[in-house]
C-alpha positions in Angstrom: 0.0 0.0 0.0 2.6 2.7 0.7 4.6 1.1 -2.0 1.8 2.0 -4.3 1.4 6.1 -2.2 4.5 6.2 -3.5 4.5 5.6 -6.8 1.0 7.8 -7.2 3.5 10.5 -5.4 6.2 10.3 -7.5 4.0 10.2 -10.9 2.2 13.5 -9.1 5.9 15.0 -8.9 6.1 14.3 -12.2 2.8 15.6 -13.6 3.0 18.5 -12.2 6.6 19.1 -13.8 5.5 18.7 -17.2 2.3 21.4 -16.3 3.2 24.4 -18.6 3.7 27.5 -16.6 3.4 30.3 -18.5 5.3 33.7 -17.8 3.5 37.3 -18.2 2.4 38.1 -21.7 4.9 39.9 -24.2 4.0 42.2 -26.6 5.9 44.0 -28.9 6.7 47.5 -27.9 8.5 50.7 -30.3 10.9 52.6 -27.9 11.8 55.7 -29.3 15.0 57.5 -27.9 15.9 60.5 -27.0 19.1 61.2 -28.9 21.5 59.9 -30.6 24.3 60.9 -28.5 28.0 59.7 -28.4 27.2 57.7 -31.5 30.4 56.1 -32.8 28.4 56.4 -36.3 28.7 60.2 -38.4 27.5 61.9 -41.8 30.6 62.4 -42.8 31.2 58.5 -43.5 28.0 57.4 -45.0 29.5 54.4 -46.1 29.2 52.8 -42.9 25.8 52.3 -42.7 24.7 53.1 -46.4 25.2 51.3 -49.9 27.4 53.4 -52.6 24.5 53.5 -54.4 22.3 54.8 -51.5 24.5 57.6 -51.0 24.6 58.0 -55.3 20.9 58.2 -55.4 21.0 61.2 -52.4 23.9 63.0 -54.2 22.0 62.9 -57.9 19.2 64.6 -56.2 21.3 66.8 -54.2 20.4 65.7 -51.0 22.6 65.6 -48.2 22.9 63.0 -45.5 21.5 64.0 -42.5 21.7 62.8 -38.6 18.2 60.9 -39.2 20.0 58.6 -41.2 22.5 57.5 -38.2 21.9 54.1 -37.1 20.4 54.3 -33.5 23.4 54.2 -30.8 24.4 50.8 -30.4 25.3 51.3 -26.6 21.4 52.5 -26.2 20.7 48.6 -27.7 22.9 46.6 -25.6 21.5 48.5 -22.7 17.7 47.8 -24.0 19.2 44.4 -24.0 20.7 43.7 -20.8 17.1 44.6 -19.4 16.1 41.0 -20.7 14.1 42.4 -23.7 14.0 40.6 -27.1 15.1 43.3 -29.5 13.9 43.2 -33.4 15.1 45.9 -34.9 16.2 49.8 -34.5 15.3 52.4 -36.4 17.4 55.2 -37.8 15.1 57.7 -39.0 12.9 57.2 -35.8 15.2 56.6 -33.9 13.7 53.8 -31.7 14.0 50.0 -31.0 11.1 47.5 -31.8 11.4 45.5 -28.6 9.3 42.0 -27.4 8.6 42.0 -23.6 6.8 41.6 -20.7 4.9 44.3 -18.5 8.1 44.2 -15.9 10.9 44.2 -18.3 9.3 47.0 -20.5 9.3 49.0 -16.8 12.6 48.7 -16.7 13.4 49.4 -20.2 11.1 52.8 -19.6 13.4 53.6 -16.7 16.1 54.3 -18.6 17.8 57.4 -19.2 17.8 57.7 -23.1 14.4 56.3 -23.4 11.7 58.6 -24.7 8.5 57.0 -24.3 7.2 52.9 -25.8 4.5 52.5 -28.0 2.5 49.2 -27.8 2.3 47.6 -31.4 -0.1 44.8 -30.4 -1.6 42.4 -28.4 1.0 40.0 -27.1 1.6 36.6 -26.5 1.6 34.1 -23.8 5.5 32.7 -23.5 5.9 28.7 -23.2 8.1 27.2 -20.0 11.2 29.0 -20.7 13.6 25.8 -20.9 11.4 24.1 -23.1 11.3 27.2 -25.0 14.7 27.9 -25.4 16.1 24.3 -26.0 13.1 24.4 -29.2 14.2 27.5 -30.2 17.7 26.5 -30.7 17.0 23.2 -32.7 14.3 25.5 -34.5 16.8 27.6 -35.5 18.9 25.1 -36.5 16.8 23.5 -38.6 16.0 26.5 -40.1 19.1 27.4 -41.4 20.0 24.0 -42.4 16.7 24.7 -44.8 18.2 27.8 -46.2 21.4 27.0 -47.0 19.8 24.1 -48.8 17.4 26.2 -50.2 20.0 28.3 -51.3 22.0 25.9 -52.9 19.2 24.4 -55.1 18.7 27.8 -56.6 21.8 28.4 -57.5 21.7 25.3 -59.3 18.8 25.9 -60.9 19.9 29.4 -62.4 23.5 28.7 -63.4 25.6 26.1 -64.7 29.3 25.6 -63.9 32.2 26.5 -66.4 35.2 23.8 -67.1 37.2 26.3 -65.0 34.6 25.8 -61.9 33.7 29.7 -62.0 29.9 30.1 -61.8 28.1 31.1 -64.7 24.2 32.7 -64.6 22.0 31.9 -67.7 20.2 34.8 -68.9 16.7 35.1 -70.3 16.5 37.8 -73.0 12.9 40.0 -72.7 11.8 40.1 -76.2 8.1 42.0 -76.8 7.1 42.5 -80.4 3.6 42.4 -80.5 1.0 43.5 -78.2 -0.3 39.7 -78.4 2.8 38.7 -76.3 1.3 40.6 -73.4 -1.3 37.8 -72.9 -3.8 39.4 -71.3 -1.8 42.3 -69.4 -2.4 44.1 -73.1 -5.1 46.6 -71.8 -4.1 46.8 -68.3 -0.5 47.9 -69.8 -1.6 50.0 -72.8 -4.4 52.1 -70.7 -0.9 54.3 -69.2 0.8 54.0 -72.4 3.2 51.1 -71.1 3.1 49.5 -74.7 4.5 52.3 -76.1 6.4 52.9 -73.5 8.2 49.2 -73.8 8.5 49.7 -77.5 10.1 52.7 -77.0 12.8 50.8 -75.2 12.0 51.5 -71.8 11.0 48.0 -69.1 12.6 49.3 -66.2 15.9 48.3 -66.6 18.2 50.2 -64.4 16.0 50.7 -61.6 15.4 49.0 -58.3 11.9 48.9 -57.2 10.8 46.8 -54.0 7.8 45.2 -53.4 6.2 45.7 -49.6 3.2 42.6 -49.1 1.9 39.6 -47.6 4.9 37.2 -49.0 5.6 36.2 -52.3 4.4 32.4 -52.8 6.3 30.3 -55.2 7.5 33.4 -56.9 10.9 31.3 -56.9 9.1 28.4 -58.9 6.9 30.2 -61.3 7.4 30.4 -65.3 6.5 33.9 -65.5 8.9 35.4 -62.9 12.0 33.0 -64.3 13.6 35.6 -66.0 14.6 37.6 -62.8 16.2 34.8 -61.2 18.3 33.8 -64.7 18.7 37.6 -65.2 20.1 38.2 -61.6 16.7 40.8 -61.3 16.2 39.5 -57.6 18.2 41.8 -55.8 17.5 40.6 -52.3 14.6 39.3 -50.3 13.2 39.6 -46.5 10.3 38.8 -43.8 10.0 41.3 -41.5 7.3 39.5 -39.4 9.3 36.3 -38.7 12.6 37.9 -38.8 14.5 35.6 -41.6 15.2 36.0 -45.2 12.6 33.5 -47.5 9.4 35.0 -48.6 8.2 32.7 -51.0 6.3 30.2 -48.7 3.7 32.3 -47.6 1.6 35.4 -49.2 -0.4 35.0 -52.5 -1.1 38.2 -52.5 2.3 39.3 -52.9 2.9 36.9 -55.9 -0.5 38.5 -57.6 1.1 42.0 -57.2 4.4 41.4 -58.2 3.1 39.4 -61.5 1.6 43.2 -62.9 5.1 44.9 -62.6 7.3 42.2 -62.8 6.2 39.0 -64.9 7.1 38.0 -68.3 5.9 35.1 -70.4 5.7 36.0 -73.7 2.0 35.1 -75.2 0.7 35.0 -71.4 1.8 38.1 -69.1 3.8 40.7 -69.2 3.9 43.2 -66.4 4.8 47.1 -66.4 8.8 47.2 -65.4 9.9 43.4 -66.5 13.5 44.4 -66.6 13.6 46.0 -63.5 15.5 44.5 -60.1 13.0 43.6 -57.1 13.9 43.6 -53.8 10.8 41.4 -51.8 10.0 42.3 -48.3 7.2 41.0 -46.2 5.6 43.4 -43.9 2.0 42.5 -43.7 0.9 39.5 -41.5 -2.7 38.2 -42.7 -3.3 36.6 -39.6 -3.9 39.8 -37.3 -4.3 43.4 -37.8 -2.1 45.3 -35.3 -0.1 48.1 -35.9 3.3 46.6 -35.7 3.1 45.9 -39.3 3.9 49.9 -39.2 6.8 49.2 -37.7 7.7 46.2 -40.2 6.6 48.6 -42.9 9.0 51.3 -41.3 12.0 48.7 -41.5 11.5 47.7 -45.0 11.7 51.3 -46.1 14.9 51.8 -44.1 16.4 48.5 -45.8 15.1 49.5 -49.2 16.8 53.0 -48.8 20.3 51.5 -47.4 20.3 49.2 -50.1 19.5 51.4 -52.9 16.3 51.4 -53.4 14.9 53.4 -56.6 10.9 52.8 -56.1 8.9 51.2 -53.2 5.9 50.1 -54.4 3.1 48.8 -51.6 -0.2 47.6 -52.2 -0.8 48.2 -48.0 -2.9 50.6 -46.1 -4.0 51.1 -42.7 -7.0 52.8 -41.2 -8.3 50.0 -38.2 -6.9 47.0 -36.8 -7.9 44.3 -34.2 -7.7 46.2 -31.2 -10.4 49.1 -31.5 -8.4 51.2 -29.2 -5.6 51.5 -32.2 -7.8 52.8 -34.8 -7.4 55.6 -36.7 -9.6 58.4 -37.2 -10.2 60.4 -40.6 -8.8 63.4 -38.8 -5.6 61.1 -38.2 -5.3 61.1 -42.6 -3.6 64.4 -42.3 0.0 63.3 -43.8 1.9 63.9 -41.3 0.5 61.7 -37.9 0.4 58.0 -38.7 3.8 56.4 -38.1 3.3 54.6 -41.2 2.6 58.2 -43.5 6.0 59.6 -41.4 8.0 57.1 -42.6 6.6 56.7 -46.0 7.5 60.6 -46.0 10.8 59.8 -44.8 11.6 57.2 -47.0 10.6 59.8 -49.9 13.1 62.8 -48.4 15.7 59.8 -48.9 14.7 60.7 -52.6 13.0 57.0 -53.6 9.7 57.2 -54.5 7.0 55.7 -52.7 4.0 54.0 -54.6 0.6 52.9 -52.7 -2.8 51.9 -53.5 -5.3 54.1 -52.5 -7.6 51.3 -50.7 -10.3 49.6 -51.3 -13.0 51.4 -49.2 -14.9 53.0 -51.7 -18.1 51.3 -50.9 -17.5 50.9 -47.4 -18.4 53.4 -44.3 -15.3 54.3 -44.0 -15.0 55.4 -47.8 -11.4 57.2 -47.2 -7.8 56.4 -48.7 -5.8 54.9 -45.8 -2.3 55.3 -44.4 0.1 55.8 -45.8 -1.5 56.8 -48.8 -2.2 60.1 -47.2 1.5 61.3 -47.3 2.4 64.1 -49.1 5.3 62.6 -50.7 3.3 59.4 -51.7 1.7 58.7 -54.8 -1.3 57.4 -54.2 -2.7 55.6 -56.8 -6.6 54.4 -57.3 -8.8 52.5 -59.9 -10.5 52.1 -63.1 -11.8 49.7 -65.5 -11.2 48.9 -68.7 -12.7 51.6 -70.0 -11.5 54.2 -67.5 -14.0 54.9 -65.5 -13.7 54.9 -61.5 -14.3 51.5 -59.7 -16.8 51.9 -57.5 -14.7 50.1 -54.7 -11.5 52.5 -54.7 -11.0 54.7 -51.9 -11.7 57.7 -52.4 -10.0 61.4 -51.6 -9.5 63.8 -50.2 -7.5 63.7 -47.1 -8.1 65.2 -43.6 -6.1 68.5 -44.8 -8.2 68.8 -48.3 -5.0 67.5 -50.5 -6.3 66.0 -53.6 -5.7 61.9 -53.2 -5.5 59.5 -54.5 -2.6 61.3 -57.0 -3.5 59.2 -60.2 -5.2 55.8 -61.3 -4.9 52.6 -63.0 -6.6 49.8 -64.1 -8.1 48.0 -61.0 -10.3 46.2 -62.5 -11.0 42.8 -63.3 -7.0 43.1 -63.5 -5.0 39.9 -65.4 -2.6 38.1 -62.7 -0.5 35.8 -62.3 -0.9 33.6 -59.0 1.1 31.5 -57.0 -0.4 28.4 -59.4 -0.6 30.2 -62.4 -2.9 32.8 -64.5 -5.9 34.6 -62.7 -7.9 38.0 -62.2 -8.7 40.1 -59.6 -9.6 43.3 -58.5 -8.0 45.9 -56.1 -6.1 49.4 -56.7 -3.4 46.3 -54.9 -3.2 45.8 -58.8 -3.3 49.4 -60.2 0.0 50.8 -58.1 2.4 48.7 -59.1 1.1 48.8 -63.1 2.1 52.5 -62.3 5.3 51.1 -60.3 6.6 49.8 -63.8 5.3 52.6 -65.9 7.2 55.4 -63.2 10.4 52.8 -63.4 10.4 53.3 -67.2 9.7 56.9 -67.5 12.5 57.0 -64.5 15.0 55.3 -66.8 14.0 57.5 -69.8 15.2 60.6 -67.5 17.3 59.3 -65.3 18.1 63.4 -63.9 14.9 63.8 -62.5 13.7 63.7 -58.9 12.0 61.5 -57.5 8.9 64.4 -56.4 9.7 65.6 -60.3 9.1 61.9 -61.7 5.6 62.3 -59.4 4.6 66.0 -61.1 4.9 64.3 -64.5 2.9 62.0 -64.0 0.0 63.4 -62.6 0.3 66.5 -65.6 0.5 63.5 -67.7 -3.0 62.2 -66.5 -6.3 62.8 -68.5 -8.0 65.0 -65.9 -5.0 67.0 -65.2 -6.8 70.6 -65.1 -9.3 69.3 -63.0 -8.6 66.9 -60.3 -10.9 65.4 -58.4 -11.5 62.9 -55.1 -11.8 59.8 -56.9 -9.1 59.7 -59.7 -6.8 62.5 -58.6 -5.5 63.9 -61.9 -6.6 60.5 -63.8 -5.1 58.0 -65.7 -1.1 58.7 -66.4 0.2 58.7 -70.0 4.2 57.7 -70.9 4.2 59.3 -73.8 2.1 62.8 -72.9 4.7 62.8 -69.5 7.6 62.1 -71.9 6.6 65.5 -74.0 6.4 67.0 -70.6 10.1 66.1 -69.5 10.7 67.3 -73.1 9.6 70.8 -72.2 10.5 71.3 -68.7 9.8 75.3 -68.9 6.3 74.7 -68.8 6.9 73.9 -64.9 7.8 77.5 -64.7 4.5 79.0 -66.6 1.1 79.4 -64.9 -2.2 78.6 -66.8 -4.3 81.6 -67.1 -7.1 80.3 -64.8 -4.5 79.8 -62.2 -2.7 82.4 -60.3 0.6 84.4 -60.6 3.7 85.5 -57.9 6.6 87.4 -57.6 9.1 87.8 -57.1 10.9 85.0 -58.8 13.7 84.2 -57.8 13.6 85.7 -54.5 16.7 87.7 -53.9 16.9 89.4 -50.6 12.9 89.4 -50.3 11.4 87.9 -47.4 7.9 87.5 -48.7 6.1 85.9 -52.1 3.2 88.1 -52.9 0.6 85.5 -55.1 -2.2 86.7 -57.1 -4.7 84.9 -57.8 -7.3 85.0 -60.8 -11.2 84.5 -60.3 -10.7 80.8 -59.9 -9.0 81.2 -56.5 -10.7 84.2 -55.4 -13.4 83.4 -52.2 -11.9 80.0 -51.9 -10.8 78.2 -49.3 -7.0 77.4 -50.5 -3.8 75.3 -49.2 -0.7 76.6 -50.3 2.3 74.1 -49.7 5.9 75.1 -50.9 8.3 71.8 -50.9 12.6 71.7 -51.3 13.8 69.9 -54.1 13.8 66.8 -52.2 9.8 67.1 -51.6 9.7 68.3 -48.2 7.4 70.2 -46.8 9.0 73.5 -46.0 5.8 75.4 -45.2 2.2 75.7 -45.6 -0.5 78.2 -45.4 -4.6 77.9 -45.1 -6.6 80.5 -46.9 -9.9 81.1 -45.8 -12.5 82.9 -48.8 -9.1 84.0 -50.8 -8.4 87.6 -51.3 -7.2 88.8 -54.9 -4.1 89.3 -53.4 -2.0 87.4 -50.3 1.5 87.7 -48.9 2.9 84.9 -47.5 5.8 86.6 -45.4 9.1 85.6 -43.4 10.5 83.5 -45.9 13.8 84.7 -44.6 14.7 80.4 -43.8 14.3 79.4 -46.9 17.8 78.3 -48.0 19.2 78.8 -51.9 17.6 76.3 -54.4 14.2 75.5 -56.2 11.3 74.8 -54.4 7.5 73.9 -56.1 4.8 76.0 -54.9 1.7 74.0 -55.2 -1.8 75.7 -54.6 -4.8 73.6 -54.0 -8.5 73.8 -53.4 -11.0 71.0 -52.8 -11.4 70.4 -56.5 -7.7 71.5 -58.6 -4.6 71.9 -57.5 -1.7 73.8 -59.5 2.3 74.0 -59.1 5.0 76.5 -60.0 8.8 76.3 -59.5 9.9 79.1 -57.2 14.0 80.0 -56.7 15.2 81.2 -53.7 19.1 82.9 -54.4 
């Protein structure tokens, strides 16, 4: 009998081991810093923490590197660190840390001198027994990398072959379009923006780096129509920001279905708008849950896209609610300039690349708006039409919380050729329509390689076929490469106002403080937003004009350093832009 106690005792003992006990929750937390003080990181050796051809792409558009793009202090990390947090990533041009902790630890980590304030990003997770946890983990990661390196290794099979001297050597896939039958069924989607003729022309996107901000990229690595950018070497680098590794191509079919109207080419089946283009593939969007970390993964992205490179980001993402009601935003929050998703789309477009992002889908929903980040004022926002060019009923519509016209241009959104992660399909979604205008801005980007990246974005929307009179649900219309390729032609027009417009002086602005504007019957008794931006598409300053006068000052200019700026006036329902110098 106690022989038996104790054997019920011991398996008790043992029970009660194996019972999980689970620590606090963890969530995942963005701690933004105070400063970046004694960093060992400095502007004046960019090379450290940003590509050649980063630093090119600010130096062609004569932008200088600033302290924003520091990487955040890496004694402020190992600090974060030592409080037991699980850090993600750091920001540089928020200068923060996207941390994983507990309710204790993330006390700690606010008690510490260089810490600013924390931002919760979602709603956490219940840890598993730590040991168990850890020893998994381990193996996990193992196994993992074990996986990639095969991974790896099949690929590079796959797209090369070896020479007798045992040097590598990639096969190449020559992108040959004669006939508008060997766009498949991409023909109209393509030739409704004049991607045809700008393709025949001699212009796919070669040159330029665009990347691609989604879901994941299913089989993208296994697919017919995206073969050519592995043989071509047109991949030029992939990540997932939600799990933290590398491969994006087992998750995500919206991803592949995006990246197939910019990027695919199968001569008789699909051929997308940029098909010579390189792609860089991130993951930022996790289907499973709507929180807003996936700002945050959105924020990193940009920052790798921009220290890689980075021409064009296009993103087929936008944010307005999420999960946890207490995170949503508000119409009033659309204002450009206060989601942390707009900011950084903003930043990544003062880096000079130029960000590309659906408009939305809300049109027929309550909430009707575009969504964040399309709101920035340095994004182009891009909606939908069908076939025939006329809106689709489901894109989001403008304007935003400040009365800017959005969305900037549209595409075809409708009933849009694809091609899946299984082969051909359709779909609908301005998802589709920005990156069509992805390709066609990387083409018209190659054919003018001088241009800026807020210059590439004026073109296009004077290019569109309701230039003169914008509107809330297709901006300035449906962009055309060969009526923006006349444009480029004739640059001086930038300098001319129409006659129903307005008029300023004086231009250039020596030692004057003011710009006195004029405006014709138009403008007159409207209710006007006047932006002025540097040549990097900043916004430098802004006025609000309540029933206009014929006549307005807008005084103490006195900051405005030498150089070009664009004036752009708008009202609810047109919106003009001038160059102004400043000597």
């Amino acid at each position: 009998m106690q022989y038996r106690k104790t054997i019920l005792v011991w398996l008790l003992v043992q029970a009660i081991a194996w019972v999980p006990v689970y620590s606090q929750t963890v969530k995942k937390y963005f701690v933004y810093l105070k400063d970046k003080a004694n960093t060992p990181y400095s502007i004046d050796k960019p090379t450290e923490f940003l590509s050649k051809r980063a630093i090119e792409r600010r130096q062609k558009q004569g932008i200088a590197v600033s302290s924003r793009d520091l990487p955040v202090n890496p004694t402020y990390i190992t600090q974060i660190k030592n409080t037991g947090a699980s850090v993600w990533y750091s920001s540089r041009w928020m200068n923060g840390v996207l941390i994983e902790t507990d309710a204790t630890t993330l006390a700690t980590v606010q008690g510490l001198s260089f810490v600013k304030s924390t931002l919760v990003l979602n709603n956490g997770r219940q840890l598993e027994p730590k040991v168990e946890e850890g020893r998994k983990s381990r193996r996990q990661k193992r196994k993992e990398k074990r996986s990639r390196n095969k991974k790896n290794q099949k690929n590079l099979q796959k797209n090369s072959r070896q020479g007798k001297s045992g040097e590598v050597l990639r096969t190449t896939q020559e992108i040959l379009i004669e006939t508008k039958t060997d766009y498949g069924n991409f023909y109209i989607q393509d030739s409704i923006v004049g991607v045809d003729i700008m393709h025949s022309s001699g212009y796919r996107g070669s040159g330029v780096w665009i990347a691609v901000f989604d879901s994941g990229f299913q089989n993208v690595d296994k697919l017919s129509y995206f073969k050519h950018l592995f043989d071509n070497s047109n991949i030029g680098g992939t990540y997932d920001f939600v799990t933290n590794q590398p491969n994006v191509y087992n998750t995500g079919s919206h991803g592949t279905r995006v990246l197939s109207t910019v990027a695919a080419y199968e001569r008789g089946v699909m051929i997308g708008s940029a098909p010579e283009a390189t792609y860089w593939l991130f993951r930022t969007e996790d289907v499973a849950s709507e929180y807003r970390i996936e700002e945050v993964y959105w924020l990193m992205a940009a920052e790798r896209a921009d220290s890689s490179g980075v021409d064009i980001i296009n993103s087929s993402l936008g944010y307005n609610t999420f999960d946890d009601a207490s995170m949503n935003y508000t119409f009033n929050d659309l204002d450009g300039n206060t989601t942390l998703i707009t900011q950084a789309a903003d930043f990544a477009a003062a880096t000079g690349m130029l960000v590309i992002n659906s408009a939305g889908n809300e049109g027929n929903s309550s909430w009707r708006h575009v969504g964040a980040p399309a709101d920035g004022d340095s994004v182009l926002a891009v909606g939908s039409v069908n076939a025939n060019g006329a809106y689709s009923s489901f894109s989001s519509k403008g304007n935003t919380a400040d009365g800017r016209i959005k969305p900037n241009v549209s595409a075809m959104g409708s009933f849009v050729a694809l091609g899946g992660p299984f082969g051909p399909t359709s779909g609908s979604g301005t998802s589709f329509s920005a990156p069509i205008v992805s390709g066609l801005a990387a083409g018209f980007w190659q054919a003018n390689p001088n241009l800026t990246n807020m210059q590439v974005i004026d073109f296009l929307q004077r290019s569109a076929s309701q230039a003169s009179k914008p509107d809330s649900l297709l901006g300035y219309g449906i962009p055309n490469f060969r009526d923006a390729m006349e444009l480029a032609k004739n640059p001086t027009s930038l300098e001319s106002v129409t006659e129903s417009g307005f008029s300023f002086y004086p231009n250039p602005i020596d030692n004057s403080q003011y710009l006195q504007i004029v405006f014709n019957q138009s403008y007159q008794g409207k209710n006007l937003k006047m932006s002025l931006y540097d040549a990097q598409g900043k916004l430098v300053g802004t006025q609000y004009l309540k029933q206009a006068p014929k006549e307005y000052r807008w005084q103490k200019l006195q900051y405005l350093k030498s150089g070009v700026y664009l004036l752009r006036i708008s009202t609810n329902t047109q919106s003009q832009a001038v160059k102004v110098v400043k000597r």
